[in-house]
mmCIF file as Biopython writes it, N, C-alpha, C and O atoms, coordinates in Angstrom:
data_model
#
loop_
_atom_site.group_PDB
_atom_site.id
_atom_site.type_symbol
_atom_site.label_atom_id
_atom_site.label_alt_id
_atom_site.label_comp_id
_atom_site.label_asym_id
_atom_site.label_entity_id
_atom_site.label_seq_id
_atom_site.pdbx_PDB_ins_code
_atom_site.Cartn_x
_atom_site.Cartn_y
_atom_site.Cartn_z
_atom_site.occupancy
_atom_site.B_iso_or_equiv
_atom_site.auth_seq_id
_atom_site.auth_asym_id
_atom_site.pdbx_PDB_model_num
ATOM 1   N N  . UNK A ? 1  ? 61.180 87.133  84.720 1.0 0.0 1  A 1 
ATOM 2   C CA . UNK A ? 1  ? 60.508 87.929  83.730 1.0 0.0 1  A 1 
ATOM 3   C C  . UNK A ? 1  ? 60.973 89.380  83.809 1.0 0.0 1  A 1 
ATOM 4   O O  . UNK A ? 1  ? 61.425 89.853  84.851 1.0 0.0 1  A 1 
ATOM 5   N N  . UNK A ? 2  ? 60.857 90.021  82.759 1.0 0.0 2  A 1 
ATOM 6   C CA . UNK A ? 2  ? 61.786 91.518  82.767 1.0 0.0 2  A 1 
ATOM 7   C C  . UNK A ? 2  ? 60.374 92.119  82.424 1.0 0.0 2  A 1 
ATOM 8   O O  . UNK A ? 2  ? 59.458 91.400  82.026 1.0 0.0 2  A 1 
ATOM 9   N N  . UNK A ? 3  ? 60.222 93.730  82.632 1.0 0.0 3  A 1 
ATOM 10  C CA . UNK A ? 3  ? 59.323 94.380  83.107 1.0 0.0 3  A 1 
ATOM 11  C C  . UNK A ? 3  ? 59.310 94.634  81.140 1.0 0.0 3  A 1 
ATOM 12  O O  . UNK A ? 3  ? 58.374 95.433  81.159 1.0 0.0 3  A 1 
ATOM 13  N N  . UNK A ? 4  ? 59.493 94.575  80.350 1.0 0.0 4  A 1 
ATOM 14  C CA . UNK A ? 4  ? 59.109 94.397  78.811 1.0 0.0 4  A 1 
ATOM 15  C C  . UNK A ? 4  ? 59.066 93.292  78.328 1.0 0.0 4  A 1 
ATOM 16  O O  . UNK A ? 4  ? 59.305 93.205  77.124 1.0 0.0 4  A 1 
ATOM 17  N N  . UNK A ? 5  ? 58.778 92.183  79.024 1.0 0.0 5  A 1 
ATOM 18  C CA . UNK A ? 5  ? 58.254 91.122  78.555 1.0 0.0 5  A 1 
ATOM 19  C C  . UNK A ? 5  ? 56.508 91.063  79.533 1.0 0.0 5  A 1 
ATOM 20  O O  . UNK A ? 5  ? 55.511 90.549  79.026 1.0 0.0 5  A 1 
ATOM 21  N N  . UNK A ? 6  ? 56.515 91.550  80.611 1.0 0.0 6  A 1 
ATOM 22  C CA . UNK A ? 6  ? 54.979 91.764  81.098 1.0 0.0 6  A 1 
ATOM 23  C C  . UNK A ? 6  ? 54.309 92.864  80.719 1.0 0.0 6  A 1 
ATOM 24  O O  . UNK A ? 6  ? 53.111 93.035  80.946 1.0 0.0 6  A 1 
ATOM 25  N N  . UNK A ? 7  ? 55.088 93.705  80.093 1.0 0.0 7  A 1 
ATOM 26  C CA . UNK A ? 7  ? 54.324 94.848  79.236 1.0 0.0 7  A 1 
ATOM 27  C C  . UNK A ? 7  ? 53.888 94.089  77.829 1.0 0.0 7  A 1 
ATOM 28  O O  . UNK A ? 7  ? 52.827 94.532  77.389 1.0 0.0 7  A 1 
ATOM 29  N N  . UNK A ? 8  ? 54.280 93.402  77.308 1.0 0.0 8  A 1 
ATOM 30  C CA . UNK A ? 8  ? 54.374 92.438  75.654 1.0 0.0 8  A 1 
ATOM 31  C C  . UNK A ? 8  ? 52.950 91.441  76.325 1.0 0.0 8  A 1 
ATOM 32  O O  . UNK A ? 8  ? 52.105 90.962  75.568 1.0 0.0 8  A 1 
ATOM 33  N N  . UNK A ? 9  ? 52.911 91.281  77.688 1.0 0.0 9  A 1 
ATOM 34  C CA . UNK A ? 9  ? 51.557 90.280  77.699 1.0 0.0 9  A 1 
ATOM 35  C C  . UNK A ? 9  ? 50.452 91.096  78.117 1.0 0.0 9  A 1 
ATOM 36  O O  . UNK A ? 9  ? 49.287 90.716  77.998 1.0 0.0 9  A 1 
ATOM 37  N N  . UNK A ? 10 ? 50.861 92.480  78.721 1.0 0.0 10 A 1 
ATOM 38  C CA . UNK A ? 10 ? 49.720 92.767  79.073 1.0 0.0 10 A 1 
ATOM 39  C C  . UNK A ? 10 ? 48.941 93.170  77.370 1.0 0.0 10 A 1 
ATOM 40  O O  . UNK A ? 10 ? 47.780 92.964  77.016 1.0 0.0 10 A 1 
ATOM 41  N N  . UNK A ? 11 ? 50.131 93.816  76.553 1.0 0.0 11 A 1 
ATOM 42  C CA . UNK A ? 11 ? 49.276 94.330  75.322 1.0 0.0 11 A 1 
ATOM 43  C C  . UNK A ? 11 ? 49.039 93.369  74.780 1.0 0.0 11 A 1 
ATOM 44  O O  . UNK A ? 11 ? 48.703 93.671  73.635 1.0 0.0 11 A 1 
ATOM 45  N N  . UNK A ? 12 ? 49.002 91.928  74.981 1.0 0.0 12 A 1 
ATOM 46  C CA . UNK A ? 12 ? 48.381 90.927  74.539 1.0 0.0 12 A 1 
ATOM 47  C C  . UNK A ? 12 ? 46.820 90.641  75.002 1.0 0.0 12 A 1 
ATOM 48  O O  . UNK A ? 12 ? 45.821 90.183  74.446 1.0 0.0 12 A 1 
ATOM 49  N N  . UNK A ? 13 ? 47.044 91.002  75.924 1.0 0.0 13 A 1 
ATOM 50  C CA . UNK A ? 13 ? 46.202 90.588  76.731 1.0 0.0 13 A 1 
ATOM 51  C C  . UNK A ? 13 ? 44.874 91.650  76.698 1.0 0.0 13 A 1 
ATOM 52  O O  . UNK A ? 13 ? 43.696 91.443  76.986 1.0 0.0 13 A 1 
ATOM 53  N N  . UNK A ? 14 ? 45.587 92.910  76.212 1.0 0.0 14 A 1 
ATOM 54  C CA . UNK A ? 14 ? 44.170 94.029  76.023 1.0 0.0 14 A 1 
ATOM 55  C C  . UNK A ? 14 ? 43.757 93.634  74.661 1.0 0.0 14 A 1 
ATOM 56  O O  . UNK A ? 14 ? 42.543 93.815  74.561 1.0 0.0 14 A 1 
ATOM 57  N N  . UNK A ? 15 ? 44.277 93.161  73.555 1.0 0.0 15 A 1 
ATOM 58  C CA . UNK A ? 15 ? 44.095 92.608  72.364 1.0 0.0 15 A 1 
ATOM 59  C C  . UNK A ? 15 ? 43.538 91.587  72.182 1.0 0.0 15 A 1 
ATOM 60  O O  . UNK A ? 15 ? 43.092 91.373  71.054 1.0 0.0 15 A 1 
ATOM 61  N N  . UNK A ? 16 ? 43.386 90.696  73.132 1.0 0.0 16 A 1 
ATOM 62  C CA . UNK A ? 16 ? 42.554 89.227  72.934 1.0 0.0 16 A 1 
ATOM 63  C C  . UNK A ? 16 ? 41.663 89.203  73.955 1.0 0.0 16 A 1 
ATOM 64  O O  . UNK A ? 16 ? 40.771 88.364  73.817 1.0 0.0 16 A 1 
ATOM 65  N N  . UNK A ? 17 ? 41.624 89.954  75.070 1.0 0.0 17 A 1 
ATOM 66  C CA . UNK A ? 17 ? 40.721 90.081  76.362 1.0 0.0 17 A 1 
ATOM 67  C C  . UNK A ? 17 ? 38.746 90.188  75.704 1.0 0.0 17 A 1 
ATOM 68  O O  . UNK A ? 17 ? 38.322 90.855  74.760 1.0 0.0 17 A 1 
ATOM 69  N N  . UNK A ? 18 ? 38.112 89.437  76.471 1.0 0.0 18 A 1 
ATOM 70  C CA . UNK A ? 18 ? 36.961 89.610  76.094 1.0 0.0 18 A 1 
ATOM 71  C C  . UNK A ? 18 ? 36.589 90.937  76.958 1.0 0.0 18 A 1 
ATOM 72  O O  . UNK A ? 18 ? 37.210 91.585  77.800 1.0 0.0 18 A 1 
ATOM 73  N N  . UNK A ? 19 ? 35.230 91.059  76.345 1.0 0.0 19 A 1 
ATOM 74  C CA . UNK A ? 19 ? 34.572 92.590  77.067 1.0 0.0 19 A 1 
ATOM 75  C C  . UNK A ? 19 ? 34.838 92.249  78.870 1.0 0.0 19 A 1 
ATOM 76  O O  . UNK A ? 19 ? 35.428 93.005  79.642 1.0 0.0 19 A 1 
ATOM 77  N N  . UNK A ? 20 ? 34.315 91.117  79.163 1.0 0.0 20 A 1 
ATOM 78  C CA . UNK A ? 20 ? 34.194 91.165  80.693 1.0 0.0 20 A 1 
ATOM 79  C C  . UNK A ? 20 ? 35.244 90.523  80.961 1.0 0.0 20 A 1 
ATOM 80  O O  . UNK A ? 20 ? 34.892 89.747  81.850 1.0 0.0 20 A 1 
ATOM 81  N N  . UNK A ? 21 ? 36.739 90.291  80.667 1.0 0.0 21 A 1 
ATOM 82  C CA . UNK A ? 21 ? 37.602 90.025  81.233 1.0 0.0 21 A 1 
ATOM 83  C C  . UNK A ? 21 ? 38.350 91.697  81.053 1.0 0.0 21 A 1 
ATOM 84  O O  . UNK A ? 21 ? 39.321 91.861  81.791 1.0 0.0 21 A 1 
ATOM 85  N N  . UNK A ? 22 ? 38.062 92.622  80.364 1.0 0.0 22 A 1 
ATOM 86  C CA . UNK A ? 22 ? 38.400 93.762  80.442 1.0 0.0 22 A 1 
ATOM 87  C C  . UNK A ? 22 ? 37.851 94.304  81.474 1.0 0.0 22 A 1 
ATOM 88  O O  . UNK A ? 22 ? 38.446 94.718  82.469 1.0 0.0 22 A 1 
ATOM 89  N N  . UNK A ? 23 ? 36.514 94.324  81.241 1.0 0.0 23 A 1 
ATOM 90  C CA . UNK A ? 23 ? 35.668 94.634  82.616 1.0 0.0 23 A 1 
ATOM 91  C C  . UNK A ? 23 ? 36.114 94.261  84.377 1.0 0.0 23 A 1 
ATOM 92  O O  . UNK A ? 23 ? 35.696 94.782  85.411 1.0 0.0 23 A 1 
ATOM 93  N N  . UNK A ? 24 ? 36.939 93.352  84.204 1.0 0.0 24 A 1 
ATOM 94  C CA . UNK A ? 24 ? 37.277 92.132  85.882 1.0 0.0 24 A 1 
ATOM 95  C C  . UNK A ? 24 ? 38.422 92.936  85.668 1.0 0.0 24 A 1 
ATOM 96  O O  . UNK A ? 24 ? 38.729 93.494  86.721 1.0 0.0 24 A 1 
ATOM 97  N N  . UNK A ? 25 ? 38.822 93.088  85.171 1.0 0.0 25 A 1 
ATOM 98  C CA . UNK A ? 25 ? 40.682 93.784  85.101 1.0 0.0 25 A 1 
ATOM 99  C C  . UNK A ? 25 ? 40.660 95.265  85.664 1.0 0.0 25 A 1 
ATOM 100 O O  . UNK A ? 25 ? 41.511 95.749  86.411 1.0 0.0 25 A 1 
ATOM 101 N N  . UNK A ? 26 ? 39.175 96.093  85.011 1.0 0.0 26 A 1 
ATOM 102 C CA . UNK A ? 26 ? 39.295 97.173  85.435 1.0 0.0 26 A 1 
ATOM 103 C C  . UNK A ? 26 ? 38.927 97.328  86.791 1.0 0.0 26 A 1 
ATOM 104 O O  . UNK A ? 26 ? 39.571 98.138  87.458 1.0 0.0 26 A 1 
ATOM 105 N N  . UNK A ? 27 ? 38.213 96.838  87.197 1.0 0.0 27 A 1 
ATOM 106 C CA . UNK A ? 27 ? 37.477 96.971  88.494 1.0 0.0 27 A 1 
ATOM 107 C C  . UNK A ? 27 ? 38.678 95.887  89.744 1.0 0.0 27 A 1 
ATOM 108 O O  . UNK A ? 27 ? 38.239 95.677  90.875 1.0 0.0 27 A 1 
ATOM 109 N N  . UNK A ? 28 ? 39.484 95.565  89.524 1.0 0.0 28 A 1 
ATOM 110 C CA . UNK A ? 28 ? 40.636 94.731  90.048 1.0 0.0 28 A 1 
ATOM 111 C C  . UNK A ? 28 ? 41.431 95.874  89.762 1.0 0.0 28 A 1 
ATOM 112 O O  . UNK A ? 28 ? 42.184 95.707  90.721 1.0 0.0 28 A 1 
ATOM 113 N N  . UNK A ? 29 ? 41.874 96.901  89.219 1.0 0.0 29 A 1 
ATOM 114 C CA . UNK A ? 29 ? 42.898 98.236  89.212 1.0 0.0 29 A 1 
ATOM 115 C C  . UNK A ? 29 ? 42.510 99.290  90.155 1.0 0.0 29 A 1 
ATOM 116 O O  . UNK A ? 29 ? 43.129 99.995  90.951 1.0 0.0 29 A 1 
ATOM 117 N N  . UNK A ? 30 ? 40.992 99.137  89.722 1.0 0.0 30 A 1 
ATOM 118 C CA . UNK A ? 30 ? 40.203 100.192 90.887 1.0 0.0 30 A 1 
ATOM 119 C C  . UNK A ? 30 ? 40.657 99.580  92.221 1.0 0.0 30 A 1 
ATOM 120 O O  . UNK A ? 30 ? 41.258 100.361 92.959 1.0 0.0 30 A 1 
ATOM 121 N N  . UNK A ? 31 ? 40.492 98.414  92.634 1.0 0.0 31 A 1 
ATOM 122 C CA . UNK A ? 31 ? 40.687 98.180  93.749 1.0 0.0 31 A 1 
ATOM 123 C C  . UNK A ? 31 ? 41.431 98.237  94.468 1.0 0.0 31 A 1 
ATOM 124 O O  . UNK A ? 31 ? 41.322 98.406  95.683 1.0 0.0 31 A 1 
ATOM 125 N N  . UNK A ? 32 ? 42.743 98.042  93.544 1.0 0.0 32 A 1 
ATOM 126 C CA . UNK A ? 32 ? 44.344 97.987  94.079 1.0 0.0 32 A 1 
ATOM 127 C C  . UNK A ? 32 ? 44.470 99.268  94.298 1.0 0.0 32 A 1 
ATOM 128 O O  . UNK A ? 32 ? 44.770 99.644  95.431 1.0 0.0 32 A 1 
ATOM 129 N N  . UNK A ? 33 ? 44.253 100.247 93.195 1.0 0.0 33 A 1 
ATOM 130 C CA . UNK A ? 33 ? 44.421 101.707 93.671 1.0 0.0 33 A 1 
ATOM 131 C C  . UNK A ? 33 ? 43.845 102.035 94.736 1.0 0.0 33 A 1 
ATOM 132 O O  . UNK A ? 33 ? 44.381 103.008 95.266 1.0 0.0 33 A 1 
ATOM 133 N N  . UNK A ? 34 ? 43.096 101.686 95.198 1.0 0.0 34 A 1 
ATOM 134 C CA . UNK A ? 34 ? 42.218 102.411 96.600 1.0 0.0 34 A 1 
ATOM 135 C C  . UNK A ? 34 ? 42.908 101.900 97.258 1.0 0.0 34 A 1 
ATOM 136 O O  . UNK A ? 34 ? 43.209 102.770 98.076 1.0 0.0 34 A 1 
ATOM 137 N N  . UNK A ? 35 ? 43.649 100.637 97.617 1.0 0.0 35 A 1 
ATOM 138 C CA . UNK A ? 35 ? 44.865 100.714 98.722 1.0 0.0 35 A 1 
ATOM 139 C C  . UNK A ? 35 ? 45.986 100.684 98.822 1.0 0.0 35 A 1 
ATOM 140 O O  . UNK A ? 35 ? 46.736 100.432 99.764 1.0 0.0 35 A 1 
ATOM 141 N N  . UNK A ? 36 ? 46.235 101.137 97.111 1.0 0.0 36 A 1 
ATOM 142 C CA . UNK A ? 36 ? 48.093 101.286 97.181 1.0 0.0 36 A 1 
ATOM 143 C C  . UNK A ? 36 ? 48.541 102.377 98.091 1.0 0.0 36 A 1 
ATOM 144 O O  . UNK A ? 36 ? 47.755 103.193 98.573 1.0 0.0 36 A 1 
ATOM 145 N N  . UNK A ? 37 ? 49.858 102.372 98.320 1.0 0.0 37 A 1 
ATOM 146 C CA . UNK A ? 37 ? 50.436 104.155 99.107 1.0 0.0 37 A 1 
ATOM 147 C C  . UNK A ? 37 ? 51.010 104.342 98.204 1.0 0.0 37 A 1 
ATOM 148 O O  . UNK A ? 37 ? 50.665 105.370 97.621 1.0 0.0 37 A 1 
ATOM 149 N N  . UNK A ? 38 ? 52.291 103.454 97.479 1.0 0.0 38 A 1 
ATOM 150 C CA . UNK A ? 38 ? 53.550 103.576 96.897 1.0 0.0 38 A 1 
ATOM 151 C C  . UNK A ? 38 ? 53.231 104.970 95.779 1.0 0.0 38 A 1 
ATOM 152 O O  . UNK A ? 38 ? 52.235 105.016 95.057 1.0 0.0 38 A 1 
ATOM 153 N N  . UNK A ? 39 ? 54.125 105.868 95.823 1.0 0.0 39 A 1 
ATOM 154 C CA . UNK A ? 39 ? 53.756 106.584 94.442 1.0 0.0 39 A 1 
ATOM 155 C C  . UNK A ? 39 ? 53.936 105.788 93.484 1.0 0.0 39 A 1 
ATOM 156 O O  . UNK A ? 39 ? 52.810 105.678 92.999 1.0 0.0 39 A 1 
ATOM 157 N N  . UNK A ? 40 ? 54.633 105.155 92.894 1.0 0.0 40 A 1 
ATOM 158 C CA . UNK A ? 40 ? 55.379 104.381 91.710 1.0 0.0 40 A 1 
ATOM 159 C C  . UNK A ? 40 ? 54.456 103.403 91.503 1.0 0.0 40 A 1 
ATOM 160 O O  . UNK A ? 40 ? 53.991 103.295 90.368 1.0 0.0 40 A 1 
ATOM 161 N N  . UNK A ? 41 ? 54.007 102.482 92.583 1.0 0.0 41 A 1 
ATOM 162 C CA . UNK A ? 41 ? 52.887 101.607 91.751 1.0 0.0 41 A 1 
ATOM 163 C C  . UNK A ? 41 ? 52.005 102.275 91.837 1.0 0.0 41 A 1 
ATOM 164 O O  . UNK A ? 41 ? 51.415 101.998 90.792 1.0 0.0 41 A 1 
ATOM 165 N N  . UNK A ? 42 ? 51.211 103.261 92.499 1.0 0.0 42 A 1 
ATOM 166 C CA . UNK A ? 42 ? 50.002 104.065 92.263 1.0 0.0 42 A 1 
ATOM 167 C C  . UNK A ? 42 ? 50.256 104.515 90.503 1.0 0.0 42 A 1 
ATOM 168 O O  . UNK A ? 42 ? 49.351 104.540 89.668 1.0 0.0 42 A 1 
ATOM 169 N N  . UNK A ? 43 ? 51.608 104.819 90.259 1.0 0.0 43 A 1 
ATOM 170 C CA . UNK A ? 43 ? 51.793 105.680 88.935 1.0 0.0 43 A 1 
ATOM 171 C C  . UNK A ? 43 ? 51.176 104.231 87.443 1.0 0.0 43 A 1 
ATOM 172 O O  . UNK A ? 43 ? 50.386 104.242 86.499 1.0 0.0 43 A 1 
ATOM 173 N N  . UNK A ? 44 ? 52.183 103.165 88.100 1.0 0.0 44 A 1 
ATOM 174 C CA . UNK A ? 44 ? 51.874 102.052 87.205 1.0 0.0 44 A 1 
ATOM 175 C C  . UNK A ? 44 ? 50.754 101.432 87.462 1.0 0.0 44 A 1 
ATOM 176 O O  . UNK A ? 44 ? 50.430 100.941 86.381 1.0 0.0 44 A 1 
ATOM 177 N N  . UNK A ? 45 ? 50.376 101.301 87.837 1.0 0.0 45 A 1 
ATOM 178 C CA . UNK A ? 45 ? 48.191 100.929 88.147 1.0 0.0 45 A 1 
ATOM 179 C C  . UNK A ? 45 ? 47.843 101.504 87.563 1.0 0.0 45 A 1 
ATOM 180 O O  . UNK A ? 45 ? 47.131 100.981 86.707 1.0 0.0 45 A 1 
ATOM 181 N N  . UNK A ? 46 ? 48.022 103.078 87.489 1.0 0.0 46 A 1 
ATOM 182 C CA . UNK A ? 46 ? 46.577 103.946 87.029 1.0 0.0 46 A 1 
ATOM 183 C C  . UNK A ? 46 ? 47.388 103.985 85.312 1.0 0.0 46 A 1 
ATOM 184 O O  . UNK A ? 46 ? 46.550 104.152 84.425 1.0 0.0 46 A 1 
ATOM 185 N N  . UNK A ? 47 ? 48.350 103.899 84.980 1.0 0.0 47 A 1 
ATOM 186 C CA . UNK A ? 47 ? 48.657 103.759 83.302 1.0 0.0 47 A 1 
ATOM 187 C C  . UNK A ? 47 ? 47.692 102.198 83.191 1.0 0.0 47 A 1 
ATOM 188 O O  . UNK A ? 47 ? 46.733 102.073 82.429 1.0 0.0 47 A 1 
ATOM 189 N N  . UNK A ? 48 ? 48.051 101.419 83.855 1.0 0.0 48 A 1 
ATOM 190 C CA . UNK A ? 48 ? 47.092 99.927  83.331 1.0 0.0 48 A 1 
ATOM 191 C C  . UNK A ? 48 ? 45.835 100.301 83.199 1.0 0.0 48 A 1 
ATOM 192 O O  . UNK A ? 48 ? 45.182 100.358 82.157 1.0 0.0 48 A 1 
ATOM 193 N N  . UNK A ? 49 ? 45.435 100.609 84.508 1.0 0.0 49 A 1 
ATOM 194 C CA . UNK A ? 49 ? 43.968 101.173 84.075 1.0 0.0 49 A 1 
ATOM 195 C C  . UNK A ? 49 ? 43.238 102.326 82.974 1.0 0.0 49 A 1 
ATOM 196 O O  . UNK A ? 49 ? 42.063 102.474 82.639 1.0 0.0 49 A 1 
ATOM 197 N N  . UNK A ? 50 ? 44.565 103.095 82.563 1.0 0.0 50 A 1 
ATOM 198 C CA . UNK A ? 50 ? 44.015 103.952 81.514 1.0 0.0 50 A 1 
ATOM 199 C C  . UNK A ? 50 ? 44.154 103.427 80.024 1.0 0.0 50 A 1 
ATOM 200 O O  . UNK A ? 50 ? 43.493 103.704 79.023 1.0 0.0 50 A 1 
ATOM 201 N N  . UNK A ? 51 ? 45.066 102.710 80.179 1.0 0.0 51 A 1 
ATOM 202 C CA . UNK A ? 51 ? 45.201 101.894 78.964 1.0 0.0 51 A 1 
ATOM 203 C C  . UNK A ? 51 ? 43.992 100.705 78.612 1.0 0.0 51 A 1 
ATOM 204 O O  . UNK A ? 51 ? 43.500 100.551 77.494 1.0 0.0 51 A 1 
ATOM 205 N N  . UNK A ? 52 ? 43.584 99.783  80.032 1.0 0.0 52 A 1 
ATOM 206 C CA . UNK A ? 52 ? 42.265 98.939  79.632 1.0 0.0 52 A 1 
ATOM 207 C C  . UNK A ? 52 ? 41.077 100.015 79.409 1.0 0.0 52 A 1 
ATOM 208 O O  . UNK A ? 52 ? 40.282 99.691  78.527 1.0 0.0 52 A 1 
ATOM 209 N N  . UNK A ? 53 ? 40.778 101.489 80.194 1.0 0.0 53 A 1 
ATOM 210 C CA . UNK A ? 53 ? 39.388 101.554 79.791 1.0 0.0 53 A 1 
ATOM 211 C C  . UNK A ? 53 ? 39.713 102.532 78.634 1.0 0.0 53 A 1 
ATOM 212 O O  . UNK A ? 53 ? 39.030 103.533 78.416 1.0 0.0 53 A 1 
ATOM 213 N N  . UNK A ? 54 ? 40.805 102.178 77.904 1.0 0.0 54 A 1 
ATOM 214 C CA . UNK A ? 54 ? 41.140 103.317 76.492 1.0 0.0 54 A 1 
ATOM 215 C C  . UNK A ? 54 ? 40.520 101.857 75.533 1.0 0.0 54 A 1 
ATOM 216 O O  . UNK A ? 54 ? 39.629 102.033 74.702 1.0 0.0 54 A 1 
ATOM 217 N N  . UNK A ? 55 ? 40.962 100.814 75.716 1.0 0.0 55 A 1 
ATOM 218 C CA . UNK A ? 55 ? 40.163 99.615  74.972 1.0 0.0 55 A 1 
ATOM 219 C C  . UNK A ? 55 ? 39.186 99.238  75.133 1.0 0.0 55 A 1 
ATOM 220 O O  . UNK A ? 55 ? 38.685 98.589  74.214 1.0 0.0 55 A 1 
ATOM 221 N N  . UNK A ? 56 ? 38.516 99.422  76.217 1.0 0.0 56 A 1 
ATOM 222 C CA . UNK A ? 56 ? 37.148 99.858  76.800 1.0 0.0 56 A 1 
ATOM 223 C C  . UNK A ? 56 ? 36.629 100.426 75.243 1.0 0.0 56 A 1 
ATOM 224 O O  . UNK A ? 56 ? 35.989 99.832  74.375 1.0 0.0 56 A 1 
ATOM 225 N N  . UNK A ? 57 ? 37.007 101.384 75.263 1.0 0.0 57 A 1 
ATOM 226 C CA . UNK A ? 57 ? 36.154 102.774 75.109 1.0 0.0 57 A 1 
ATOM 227 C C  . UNK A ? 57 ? 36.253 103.017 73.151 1.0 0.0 57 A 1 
ATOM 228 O O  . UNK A ? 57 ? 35.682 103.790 72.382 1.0 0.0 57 A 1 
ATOM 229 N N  . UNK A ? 58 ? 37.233 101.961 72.969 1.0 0.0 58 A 1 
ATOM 230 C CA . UNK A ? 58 ? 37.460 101.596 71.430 1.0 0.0 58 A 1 
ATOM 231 C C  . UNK A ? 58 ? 36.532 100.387 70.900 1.0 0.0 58 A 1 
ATOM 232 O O  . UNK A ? 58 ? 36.277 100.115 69.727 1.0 0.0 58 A 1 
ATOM 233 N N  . UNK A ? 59 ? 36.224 99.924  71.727 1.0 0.0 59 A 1 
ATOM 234 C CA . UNK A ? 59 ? 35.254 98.602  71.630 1.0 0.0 59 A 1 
ATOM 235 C C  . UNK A ? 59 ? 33.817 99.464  71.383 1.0 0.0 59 A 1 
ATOM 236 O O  . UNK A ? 59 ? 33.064 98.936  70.566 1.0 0.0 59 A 1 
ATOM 237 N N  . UNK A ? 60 ? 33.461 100.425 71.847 1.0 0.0 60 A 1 
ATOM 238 C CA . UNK A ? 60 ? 31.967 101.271 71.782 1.0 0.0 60 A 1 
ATOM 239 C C  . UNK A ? 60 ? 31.782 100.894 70.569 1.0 0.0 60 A 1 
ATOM 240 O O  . UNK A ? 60 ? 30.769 101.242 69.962 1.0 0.0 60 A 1 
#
């Protein structure tokens, strides 16, 4: 899999995701972030996570 074909599912995936599978996703980003080190995946976690609670927050 190439890193723009898991970007093509994740925006699938914020598009068809129910409220609480958005909800399990965010709180599963939170988590990873509290024990990543890497800068680079710390950088790509916290875009996932700003991107689910931006659909979060469009759903209001």
């Amino acid at each position: 899999m190439t890193a723009l074909s898991d970007m093509k599912r994740f925006y699938r995936f914020l598009d068809e995701a129910s409220d609480s599978q958005l909800s399990e996703k965010r709180e599963l980003l939170v988590r990873f972030l509290d024990e990543a080190r890497d800068p680079d995946v710390i950088r790509d976690a916290a875009f996932l996570l700003k991107k689910v609670e931006a659909e979060m927050l469009s759903r209001l």
